[in-house]
LODRENNU-568144 format. One line per field, with one value per residue: residue in one letter; x, y negated, z of N, C-alpha, C in turn; residue number from 1. Coordinates in pm, 1 decimal. Each point is the difference from the previous one (the first is absolute). Layout:
residues N
residu (A | ...) .
neast (X | ...) .
nnorth (Y | ...) .
nup (Z | ...) .
caeast (X | ...) .
canorth (Y | ...) .
caup (Z | ...) .
ceast (X | ...) .
cnorth (Y | ...) .
cup (Z | ...) .
num (NUM | ...) .
This chain:
residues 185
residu (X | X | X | X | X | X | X | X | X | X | X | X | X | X | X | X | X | X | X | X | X | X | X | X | X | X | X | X | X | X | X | X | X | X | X | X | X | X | X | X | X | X | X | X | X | X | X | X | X | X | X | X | X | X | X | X | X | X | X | X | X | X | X | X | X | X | X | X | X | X | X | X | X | X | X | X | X | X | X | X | X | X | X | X | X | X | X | X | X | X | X | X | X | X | X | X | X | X | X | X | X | X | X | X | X | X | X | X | X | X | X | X | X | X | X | X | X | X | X | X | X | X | X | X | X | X | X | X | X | X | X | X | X | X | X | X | X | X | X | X | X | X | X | X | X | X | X | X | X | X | X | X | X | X | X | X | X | X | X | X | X | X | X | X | X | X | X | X | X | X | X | X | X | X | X | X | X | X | X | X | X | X | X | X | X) .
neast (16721.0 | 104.3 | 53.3 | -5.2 | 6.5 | 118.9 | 25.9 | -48.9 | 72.3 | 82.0 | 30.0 | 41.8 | 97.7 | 59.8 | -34.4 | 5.3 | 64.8 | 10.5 | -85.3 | 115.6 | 87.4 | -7.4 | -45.2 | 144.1 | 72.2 | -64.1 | -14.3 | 110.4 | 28.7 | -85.9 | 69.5 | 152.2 | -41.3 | -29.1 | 140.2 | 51.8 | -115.1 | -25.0 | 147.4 | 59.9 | -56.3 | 128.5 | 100.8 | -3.6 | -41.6 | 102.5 | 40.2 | -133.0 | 31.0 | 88.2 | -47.8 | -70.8 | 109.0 | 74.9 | -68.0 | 59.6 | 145.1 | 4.8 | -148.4 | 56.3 | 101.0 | -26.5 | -60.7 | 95.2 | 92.5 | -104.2 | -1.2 | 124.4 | 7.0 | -104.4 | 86.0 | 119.0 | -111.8 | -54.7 | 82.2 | 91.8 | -103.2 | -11.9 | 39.5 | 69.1 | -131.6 | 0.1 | 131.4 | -52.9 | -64.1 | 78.0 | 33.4 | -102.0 | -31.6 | 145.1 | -3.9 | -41.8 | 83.6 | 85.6 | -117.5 | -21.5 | 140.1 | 28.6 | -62.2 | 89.5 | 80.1 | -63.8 | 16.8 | -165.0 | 50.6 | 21.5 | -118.7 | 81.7 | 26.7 | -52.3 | -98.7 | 82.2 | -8.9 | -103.3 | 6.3 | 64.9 | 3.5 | -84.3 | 38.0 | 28.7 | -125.6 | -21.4 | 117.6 | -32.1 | -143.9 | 12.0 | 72.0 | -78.4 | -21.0 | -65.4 | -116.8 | 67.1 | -117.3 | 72.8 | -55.2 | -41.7 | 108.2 | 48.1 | 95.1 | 32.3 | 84.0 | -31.7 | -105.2 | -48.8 | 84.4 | 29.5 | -91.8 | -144.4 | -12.9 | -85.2 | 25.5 | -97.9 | -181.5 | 25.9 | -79.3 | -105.5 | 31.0 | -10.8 | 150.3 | -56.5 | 22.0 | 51.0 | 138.9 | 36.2 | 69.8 | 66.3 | -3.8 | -84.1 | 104.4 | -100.4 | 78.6 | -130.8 | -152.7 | 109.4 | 12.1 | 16.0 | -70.4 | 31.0 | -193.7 | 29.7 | -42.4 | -59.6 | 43.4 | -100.6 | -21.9) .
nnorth (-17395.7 | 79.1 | -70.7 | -57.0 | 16.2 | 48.3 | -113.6 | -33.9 | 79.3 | -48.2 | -171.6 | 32.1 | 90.9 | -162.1 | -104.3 | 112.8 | 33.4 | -133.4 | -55.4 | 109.3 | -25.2 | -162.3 | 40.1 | 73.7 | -115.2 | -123.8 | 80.2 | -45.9 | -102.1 | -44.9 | 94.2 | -77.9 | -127.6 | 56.6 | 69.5 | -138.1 | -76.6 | 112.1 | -33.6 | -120.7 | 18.2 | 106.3 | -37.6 | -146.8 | 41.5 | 39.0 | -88.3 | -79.3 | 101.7 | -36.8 | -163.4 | 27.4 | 94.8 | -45.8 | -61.8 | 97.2 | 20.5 | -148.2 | 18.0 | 101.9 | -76.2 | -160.6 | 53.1 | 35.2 | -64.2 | -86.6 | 99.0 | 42.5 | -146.5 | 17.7 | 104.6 | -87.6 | -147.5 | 54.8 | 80.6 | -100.3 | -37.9 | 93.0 | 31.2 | -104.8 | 65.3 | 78.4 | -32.4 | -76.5 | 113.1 | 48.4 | -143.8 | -33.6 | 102.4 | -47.5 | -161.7 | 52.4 | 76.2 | -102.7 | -70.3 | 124.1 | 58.9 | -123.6 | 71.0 | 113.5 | -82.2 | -85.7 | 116.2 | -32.3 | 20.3 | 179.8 | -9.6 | -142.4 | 92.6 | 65.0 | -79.8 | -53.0 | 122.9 | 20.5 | -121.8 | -21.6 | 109.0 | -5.0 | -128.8 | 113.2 | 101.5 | -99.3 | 6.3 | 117.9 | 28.2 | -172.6 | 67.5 | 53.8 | -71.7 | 134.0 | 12.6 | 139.2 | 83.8 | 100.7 | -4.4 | 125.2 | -17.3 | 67.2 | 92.4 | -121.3 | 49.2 | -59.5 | 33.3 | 145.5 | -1.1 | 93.8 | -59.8 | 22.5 | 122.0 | 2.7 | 62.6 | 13.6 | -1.5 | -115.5 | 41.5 | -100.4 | 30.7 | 140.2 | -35.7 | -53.6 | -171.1 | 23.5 | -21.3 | -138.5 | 85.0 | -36.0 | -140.4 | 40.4 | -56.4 | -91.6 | -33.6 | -42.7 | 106.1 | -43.8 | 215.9 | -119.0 | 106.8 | 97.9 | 53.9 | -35.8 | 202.6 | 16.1 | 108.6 | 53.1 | 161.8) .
nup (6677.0 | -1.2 | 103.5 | -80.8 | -101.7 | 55.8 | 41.2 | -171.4 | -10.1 | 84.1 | -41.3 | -157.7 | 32.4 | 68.9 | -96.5 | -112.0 | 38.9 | -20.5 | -104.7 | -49.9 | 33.4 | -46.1 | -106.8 | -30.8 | 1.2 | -96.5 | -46.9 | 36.0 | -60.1 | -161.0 | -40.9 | 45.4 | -36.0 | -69.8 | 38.2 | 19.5 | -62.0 | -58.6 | -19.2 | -75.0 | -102.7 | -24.4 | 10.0 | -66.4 | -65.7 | -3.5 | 16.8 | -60.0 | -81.4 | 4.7 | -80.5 | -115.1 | -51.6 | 25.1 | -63.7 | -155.5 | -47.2 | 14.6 | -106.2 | -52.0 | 25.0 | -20.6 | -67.2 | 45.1 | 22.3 | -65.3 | -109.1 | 0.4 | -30.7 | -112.4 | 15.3 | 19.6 | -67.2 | -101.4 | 48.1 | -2.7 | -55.7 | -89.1 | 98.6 | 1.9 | -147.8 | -4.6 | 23.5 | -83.0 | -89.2 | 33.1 | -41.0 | -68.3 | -60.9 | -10.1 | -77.7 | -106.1 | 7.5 | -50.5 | -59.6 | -48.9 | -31.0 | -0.8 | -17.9 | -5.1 | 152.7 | -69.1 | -80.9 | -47.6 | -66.9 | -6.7 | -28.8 | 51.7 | 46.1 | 19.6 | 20.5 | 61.4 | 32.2 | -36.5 | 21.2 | 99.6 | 32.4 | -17.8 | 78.1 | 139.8 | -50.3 | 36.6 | 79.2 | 30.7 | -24.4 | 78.3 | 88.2 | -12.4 | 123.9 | 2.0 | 112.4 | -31.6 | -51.7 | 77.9 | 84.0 | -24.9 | -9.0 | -134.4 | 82.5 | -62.3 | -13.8 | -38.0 | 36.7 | 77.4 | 97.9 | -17.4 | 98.4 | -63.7 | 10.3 | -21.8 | 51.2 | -106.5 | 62.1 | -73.1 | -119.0 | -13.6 | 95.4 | -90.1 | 16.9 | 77.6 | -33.2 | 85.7 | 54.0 | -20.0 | 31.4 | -111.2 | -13.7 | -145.1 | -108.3 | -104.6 | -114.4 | -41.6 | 97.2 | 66.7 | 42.9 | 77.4 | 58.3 | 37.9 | -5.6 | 127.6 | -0.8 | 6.7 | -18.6 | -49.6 | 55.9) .
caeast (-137.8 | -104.2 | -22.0 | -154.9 | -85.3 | -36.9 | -45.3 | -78.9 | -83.9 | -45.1 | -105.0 | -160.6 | -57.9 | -39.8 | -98.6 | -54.3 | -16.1 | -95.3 | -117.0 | -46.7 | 54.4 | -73.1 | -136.7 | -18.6 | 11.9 | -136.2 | -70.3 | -7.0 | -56.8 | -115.7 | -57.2 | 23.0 | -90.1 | -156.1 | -27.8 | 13.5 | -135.5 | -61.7 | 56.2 | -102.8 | -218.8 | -48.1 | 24.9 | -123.0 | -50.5 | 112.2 | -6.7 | -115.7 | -4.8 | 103.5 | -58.3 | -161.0 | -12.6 | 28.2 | -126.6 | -154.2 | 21.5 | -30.0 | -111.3 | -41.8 | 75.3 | -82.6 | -132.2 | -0.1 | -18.0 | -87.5 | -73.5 | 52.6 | 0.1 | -142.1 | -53.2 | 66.7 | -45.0 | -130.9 | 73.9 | 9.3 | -116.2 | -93.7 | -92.9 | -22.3 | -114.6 | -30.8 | 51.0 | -55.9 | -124.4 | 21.8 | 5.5 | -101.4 | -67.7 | 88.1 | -84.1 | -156.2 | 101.5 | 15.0 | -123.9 | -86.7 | 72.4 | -15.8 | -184.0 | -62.1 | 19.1 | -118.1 | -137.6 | -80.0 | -32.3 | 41.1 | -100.0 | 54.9 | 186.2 | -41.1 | -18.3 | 104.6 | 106.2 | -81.7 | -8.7 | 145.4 | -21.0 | -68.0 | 34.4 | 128.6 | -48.9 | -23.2 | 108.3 | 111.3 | -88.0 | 38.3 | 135.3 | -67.4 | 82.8 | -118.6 | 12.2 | -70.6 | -82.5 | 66.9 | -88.3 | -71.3 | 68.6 | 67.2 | 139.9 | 135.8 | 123.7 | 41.0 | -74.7 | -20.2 | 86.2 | -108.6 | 142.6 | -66.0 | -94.0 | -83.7 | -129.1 | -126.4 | -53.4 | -86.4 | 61.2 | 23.3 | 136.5 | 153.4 | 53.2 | -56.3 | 64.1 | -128.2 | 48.6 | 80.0 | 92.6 | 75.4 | -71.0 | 136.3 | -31.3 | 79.3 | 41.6 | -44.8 | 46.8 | 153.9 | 13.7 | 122.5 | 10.3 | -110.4 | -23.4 | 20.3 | -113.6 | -85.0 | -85.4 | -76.2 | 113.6) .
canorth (-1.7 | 122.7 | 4.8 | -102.0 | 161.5 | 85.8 | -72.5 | -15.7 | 138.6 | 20.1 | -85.3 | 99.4 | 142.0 | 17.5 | -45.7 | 58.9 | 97.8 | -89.1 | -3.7 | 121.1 | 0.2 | -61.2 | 69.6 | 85.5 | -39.2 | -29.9 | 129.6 | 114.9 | -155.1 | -1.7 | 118.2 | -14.6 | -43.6 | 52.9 | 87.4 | -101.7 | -38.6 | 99.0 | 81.6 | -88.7 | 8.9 | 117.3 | -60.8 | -58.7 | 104.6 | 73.5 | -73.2 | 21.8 | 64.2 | 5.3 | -58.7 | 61.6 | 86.8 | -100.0 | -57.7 | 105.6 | 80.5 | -50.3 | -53.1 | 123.4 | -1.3 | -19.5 | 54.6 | 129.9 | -80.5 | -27.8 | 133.4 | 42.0 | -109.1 | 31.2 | 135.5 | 25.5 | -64.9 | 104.8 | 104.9 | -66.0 | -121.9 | 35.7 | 10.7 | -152.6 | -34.1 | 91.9 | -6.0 | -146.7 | 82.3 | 55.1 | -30.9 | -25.6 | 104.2 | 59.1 | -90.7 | 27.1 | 72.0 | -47.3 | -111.3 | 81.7 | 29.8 | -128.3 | 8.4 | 151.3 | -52.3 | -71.2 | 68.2 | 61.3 | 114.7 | 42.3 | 8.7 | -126.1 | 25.7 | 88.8 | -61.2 | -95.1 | 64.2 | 58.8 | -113.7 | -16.8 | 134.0 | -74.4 | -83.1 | 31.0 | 107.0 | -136.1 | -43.5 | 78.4 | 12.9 | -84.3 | 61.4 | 185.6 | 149.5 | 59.3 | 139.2 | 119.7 | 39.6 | 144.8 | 82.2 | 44.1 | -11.3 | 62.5 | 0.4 | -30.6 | -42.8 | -114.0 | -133.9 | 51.3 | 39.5 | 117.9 | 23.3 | 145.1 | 127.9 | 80.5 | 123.0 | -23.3 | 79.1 | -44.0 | 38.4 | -100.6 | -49.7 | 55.8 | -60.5 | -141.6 | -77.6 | 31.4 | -100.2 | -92.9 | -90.3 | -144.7 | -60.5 | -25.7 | -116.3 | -36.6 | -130.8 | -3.7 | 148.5 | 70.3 | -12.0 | 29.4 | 12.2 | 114.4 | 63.5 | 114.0 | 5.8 | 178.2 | 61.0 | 80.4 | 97.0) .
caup (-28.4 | 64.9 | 123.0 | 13.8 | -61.0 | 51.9 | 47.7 | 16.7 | 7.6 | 114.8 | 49.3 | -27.7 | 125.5 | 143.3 | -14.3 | -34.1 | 154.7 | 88.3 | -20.4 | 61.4 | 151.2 | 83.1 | 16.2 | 145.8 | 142.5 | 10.6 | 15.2 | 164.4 | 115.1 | 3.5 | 29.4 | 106.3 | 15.9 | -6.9 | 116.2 | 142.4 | -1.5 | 41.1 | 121.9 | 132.2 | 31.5 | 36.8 | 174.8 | 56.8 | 7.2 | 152.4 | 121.5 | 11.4 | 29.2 | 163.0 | 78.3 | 82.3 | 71.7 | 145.6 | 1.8 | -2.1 | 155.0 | 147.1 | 24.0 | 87.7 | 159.1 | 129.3 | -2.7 | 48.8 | 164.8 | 40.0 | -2.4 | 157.2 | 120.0 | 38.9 | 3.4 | 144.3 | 60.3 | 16.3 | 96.2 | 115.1 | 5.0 | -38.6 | 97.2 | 17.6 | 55.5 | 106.8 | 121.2 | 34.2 | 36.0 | 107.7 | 105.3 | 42.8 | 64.4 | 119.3 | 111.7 | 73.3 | 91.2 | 192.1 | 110.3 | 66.0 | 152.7 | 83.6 | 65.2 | 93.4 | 80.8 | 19.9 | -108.1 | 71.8 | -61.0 | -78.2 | -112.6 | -33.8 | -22.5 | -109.9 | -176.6 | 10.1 | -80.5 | -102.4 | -87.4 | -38.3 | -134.8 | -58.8 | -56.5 | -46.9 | -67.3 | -139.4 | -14.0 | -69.0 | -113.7 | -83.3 | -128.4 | -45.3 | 118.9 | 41.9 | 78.2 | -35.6 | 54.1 | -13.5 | 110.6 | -118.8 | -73.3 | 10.5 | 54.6 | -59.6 | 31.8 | -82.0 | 109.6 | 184.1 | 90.3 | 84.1 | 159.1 | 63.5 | -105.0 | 114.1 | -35.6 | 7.5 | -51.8 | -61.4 | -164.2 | -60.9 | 74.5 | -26.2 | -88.6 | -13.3 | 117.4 | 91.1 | 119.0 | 20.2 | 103.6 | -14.4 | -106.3 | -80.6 | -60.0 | -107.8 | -16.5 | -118.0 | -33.7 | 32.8 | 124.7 | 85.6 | 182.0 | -63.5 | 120.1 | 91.3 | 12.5 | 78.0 | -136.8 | 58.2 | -57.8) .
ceast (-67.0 | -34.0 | -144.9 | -91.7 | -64.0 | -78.1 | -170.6 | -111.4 | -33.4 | -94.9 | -178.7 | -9.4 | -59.3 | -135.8 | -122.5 | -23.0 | -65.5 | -112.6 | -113.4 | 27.1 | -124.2 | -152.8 | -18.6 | -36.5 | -86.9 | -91.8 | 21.5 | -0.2 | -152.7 | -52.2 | 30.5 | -104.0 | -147.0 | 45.2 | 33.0 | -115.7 | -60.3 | 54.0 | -97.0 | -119.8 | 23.9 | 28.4 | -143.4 | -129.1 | -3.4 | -62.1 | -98.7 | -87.4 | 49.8 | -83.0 | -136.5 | 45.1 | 21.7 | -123.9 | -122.6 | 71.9 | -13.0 | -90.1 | -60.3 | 52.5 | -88.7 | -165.3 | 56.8 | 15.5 | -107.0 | -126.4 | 45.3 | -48.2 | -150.1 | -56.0 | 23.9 | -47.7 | -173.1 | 64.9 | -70.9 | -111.2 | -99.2 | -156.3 | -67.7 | -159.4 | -52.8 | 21.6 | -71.8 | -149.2 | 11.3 | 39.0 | -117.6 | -11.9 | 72.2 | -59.5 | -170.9 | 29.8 | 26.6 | -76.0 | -38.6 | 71.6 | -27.9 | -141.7 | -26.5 | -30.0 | -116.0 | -130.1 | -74.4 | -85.6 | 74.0 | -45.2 | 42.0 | 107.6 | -2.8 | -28.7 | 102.6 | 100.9 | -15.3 | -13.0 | 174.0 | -5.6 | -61.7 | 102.3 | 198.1 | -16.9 | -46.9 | 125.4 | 74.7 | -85.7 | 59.0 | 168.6 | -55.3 | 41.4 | -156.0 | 53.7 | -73.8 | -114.7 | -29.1 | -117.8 | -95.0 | 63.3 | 99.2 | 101.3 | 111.5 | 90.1 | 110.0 | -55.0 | -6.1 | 112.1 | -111.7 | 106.2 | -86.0 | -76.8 | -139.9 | -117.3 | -120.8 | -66.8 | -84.3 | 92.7 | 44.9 | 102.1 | 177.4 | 31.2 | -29.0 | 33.9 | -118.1 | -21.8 | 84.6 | 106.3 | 66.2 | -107.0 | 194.3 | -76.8 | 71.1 | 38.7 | -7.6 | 54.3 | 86.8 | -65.0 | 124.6 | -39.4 | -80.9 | -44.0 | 2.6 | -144.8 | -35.2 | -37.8 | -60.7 | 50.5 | -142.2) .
cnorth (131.2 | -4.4 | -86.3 | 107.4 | 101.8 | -63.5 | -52.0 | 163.5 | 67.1 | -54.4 | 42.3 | 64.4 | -16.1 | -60.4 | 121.2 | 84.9 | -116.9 | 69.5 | 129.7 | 34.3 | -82.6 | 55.6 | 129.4 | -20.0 | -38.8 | 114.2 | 64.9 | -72.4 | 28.7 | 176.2 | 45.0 | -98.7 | 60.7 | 111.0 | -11.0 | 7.5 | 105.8 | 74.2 | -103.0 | 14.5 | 162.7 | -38.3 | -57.3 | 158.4 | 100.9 | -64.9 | -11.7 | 160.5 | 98.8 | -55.5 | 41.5 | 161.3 | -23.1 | -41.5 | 115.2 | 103.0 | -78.8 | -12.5 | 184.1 | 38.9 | -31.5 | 85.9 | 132.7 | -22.5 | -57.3 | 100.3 | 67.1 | -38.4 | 41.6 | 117.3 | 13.5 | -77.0 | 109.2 | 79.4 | -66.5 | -62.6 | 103.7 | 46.8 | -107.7 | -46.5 | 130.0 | -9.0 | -157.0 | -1.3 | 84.6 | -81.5 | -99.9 | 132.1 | 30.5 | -111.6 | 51.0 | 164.5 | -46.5 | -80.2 | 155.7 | 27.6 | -122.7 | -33.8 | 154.2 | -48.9 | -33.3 | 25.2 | 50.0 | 120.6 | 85.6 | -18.1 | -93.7 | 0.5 | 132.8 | -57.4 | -96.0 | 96.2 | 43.0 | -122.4 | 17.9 | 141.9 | -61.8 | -68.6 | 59.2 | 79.2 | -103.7 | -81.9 | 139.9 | 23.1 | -81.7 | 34.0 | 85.1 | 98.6 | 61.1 | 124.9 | 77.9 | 42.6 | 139.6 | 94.4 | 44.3 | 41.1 | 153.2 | -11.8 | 14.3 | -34.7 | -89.0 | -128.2 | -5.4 | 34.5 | 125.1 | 30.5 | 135.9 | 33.0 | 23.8 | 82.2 | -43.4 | 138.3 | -50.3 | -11.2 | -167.3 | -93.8 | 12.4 | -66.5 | -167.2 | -27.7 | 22.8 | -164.7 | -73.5 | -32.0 | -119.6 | -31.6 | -0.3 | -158.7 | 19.9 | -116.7 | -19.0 | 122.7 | 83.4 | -11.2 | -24.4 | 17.7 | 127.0 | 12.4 | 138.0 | 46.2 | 150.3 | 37.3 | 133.5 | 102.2 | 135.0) .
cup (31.8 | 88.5 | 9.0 | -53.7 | 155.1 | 139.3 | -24.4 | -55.8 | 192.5 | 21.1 | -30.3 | 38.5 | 98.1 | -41.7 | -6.5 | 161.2 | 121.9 | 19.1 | 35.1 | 162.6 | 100.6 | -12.8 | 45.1 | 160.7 | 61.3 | 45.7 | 75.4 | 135.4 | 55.8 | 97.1 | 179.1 | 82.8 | 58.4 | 52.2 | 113.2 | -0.8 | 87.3 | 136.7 | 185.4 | -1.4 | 55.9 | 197.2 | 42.2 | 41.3 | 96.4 | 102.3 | 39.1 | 64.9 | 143.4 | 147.1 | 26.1 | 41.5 | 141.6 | 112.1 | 114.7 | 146.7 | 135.6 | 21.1 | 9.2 | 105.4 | 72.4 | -42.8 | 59.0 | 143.4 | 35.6 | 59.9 | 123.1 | 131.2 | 23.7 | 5.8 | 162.7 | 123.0 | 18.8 | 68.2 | 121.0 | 97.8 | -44.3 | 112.0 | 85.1 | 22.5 | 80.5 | 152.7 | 49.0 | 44.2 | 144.5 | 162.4 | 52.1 | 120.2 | 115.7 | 124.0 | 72.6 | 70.7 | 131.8 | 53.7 | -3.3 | 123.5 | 92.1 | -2.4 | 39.5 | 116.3 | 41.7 | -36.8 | 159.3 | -31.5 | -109.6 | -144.6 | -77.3 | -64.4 | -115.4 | -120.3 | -42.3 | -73.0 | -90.8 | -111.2 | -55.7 | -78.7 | -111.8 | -141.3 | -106.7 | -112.0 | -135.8 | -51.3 | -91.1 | -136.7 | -102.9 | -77.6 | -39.0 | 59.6 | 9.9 | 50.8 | -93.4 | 79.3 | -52.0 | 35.1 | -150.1 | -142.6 | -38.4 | 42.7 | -154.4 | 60.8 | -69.8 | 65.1 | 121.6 | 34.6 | 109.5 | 116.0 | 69.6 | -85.2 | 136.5 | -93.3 | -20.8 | -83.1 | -95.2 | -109.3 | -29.8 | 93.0 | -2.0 | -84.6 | 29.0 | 159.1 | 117.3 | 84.0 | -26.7 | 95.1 | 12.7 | -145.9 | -100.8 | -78.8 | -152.3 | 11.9 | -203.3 | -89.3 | 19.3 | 127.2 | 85.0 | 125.3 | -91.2 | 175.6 | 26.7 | -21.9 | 28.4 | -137.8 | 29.7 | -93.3 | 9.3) .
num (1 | 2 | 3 | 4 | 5 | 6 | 7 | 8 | 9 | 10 | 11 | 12 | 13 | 14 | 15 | 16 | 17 | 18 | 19 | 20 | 21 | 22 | 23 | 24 | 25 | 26 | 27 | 28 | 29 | 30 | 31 | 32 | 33 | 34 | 35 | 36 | 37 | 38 | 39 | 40 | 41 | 42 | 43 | 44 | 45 | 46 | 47 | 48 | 49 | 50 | 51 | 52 | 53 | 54 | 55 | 56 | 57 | 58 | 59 | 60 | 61 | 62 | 63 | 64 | 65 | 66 | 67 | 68 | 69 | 70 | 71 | 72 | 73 | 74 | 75 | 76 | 77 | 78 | 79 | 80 | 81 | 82 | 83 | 84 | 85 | 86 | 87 | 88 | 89 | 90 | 91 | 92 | 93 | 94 | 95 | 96 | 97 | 98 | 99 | 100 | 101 | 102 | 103 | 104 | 105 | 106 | 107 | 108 | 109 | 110 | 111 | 112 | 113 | 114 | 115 | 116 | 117 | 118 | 119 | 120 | 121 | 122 | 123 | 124 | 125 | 126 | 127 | 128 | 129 | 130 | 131 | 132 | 133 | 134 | 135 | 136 | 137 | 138 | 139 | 140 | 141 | 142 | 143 | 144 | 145 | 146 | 147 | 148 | 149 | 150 | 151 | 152 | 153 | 154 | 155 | 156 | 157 | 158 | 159 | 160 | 161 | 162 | 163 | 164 | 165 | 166 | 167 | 168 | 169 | 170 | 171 | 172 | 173 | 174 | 175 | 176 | 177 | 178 | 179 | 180 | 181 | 182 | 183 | 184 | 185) .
């Protein structure tokens, strides 16, 4: 009979250590659980995230290639209406050459060129190409190219553009062709 005794004092032991055991377990089920839970909404998340970073770098990929593609296409083309303006004028150019032949007169042919000036001097205005108008002007050098000095006896002449040799030009205020010019000394 002891042997049943000791038998049923285990049996309460183990009983008594159940109850506590399985609600441990429970509890770390439940707690394993909810950090499965979280471990997947933290992935889902990830991923998402992965994916619009993904997203956001191919979509500044191509805005940087595209941008390229159009800085390189204005390189390229950018002169396109000018040079389209210019070939009118290059046509009323050659009926003038393919009518010198036949002109009866210089006076004819003179204003013929003078129209095509004309028209080419309205073609560059229209980009904001303008000729300087130097002659009166103090000698800077930042603007005149001085290819001669000449002597004068007149006070209000020193220092000032006397003569034009080459016409210079801006291009919306930027001079690019500076003129050539006589400055009086």
């Amino acid at each position: 009979m002891q042997k049943d005794k000791y038998d049923t004092e285990e049996i309460q032991e183990e009983q008594d250590l159940d109850p506590q055991t399985e609600t441990a377990e429970t509890e770390v089920t439940s707690e394993e659980g909810q950090t499965e839970d979280e471990v997947e909404t933290l992935r889902k998340e990830l991923e998402e995230l992965k994916d619009s970073h993904l997203r956001l770098m191919a979509e500044y990929d191509n805005y940087r290639k595209r941008t390229m593609k159009e800085k390189s296409d204005l390189i390229k083309y950018g002169g396109e209406k000018m040079i389209t303006s210019f070939l009118d004028i290059m046509d009323d150019i050659d009926l003038a050459i393919k009518n010198m032949g036949s002109a009866e007169s210089v006076d004819g042919l003179i204003e013929g060129v003078q129209i095509i000036q004309n028209k080419f001097v309205g073609a560059l205005k229209a980009q904001g190409v303008n000729a300087m108008e130097v002659i009166g002007e103090d000698f800077d050098a930042d603007r005149h190219e001085a290819v001669a000095l000449v002597p004068t006896d007149e006070a209000d002449k020193k220092g000032k553009v006397i003569d034009c040799i080459q016409t210079g030009y801006t291009l919306n205020d930027k001079v690019i062709r500076h003129p050539k010019v006589v400055v009086g000394n």
